[in-house]
Every structure is written in structure tokens, then in C-alpha cells.
Backbone as CSV, one residue per row, in Angstrom:
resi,resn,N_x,N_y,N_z,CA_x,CA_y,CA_z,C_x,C_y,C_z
1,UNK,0.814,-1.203,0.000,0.000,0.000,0.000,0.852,1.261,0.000
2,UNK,1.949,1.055,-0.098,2.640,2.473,0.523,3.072,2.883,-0.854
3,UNK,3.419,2.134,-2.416,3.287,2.833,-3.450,2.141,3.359,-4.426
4,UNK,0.916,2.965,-3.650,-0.488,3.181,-3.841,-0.715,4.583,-3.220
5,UNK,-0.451,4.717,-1.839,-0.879,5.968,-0.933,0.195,6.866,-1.293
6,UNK,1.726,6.442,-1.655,2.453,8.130,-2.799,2.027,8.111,-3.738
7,UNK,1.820,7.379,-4.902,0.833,7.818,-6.233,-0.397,8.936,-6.054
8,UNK,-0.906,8.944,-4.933,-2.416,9.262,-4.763,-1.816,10.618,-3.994
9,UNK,-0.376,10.329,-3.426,-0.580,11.878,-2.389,0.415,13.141,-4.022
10,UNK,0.832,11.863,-4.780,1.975,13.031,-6.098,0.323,13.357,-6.443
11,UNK,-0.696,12.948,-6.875,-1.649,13.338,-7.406,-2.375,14.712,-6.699
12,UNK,-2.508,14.774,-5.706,-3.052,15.221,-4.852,-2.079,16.553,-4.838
13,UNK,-1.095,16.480,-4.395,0.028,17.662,-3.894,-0.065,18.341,-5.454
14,UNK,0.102,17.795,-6.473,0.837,17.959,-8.008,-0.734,18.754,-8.704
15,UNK,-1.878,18.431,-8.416,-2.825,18.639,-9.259,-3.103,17.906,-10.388
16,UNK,-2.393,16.305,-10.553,-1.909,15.991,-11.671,-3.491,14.968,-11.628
17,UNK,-4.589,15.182,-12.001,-5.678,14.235,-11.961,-5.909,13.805,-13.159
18,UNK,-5.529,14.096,-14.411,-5.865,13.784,-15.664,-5.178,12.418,-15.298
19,UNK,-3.565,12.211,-15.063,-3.114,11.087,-14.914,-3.960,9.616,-14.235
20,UNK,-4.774,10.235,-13.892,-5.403,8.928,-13.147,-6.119,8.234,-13.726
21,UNK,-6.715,8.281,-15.170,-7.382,7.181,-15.883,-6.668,7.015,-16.789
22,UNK,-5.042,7.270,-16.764,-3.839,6.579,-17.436,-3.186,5.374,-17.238
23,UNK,-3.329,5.707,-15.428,-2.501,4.654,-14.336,-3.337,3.511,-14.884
24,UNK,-5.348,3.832,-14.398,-6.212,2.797,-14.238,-6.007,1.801,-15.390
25,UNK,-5.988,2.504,-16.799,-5.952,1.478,-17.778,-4.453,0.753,-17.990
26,UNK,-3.574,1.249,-17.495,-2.488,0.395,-17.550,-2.473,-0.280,-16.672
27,UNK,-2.852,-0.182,-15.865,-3.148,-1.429,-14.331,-4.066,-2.683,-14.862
28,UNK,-5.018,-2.249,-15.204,-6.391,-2.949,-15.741,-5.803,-3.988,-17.240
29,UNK,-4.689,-3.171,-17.890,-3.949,-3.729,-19.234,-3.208,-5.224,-18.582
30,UNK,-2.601,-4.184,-17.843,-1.168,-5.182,-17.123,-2.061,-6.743,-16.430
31,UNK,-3.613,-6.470,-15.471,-3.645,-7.466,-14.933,-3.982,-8.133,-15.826
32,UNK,-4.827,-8.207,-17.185,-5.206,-8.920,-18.144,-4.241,-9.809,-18.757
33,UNK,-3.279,-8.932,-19.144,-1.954,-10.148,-19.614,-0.952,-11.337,-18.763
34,UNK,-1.214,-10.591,-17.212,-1.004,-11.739,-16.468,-1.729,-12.827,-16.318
35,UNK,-3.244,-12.281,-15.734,-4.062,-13.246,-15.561,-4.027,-14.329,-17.164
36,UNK,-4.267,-13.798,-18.363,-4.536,-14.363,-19.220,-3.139,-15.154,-19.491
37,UNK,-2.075,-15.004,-19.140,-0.537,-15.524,-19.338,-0.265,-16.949,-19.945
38,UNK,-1.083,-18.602,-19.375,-1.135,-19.392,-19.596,-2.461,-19.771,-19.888
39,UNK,-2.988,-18.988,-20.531,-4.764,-19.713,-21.652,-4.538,-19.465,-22.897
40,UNK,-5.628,-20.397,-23.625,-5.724,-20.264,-24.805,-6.060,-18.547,-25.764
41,UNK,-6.398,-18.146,-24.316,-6.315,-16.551,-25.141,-5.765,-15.875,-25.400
42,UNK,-4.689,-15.942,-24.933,-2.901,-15.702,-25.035,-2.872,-14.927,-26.578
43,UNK,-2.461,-16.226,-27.370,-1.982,-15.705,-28.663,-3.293,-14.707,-28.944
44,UNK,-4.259,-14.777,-28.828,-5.195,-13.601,-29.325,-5.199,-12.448,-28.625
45,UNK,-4.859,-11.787,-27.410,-4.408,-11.000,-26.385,-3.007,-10.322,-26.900
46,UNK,-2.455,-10.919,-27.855,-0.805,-10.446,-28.572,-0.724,-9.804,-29.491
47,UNK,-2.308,-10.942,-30.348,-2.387,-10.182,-31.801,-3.016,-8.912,-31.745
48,UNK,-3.467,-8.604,-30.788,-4.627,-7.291,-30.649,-3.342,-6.183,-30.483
49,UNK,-2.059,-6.382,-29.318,-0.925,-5.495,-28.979,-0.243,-5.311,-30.208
């Protein structure tokens, strides 16, 4: 939690809020290719990148 709660306080101190549905979809990107890592959806999850 503690690189969760400085992300949120640079946001906060910085004014920087546009950034935050940048983080979300690269978070949301990133867990997809893990989770999906060993399924058959794989190669189709690659061809789309």
C-alpha cells in the first residue's frame, strides 16, 4: 500500500488528476496479460498489442 498511498498523495500535492485514468488502464492492461498468461487466449491478447 505504501506505493499506492504516494501515487495518490503526487496526485493530490501535483494537481496531476488527468493522470489517473492513465494509471487505471495500464493497471487494468497489465492485470489482463497476467491473468490471461497461460490460456488459450494468449496468442489472441498479442495479436490485438
Amino acid at each position: 500500500m505504501g506505493r499506492f498511498t504516494e501515487i495518490v498523495n503526487f496526485l493530490k500535492v501535483r494537481k496531476k488528476w488527468w493522470l489517473t485514468p492513465i494509471i487505471v488502464v495500464l493497471i487494468l492492461l497489465s492485470l489482463v496479460l497476467v491473468l490471461t498468461q497461460g490460456s488459450v487466449l494468449a496468442p489472441f491478447i498479442y495479436a490485438i498489442f
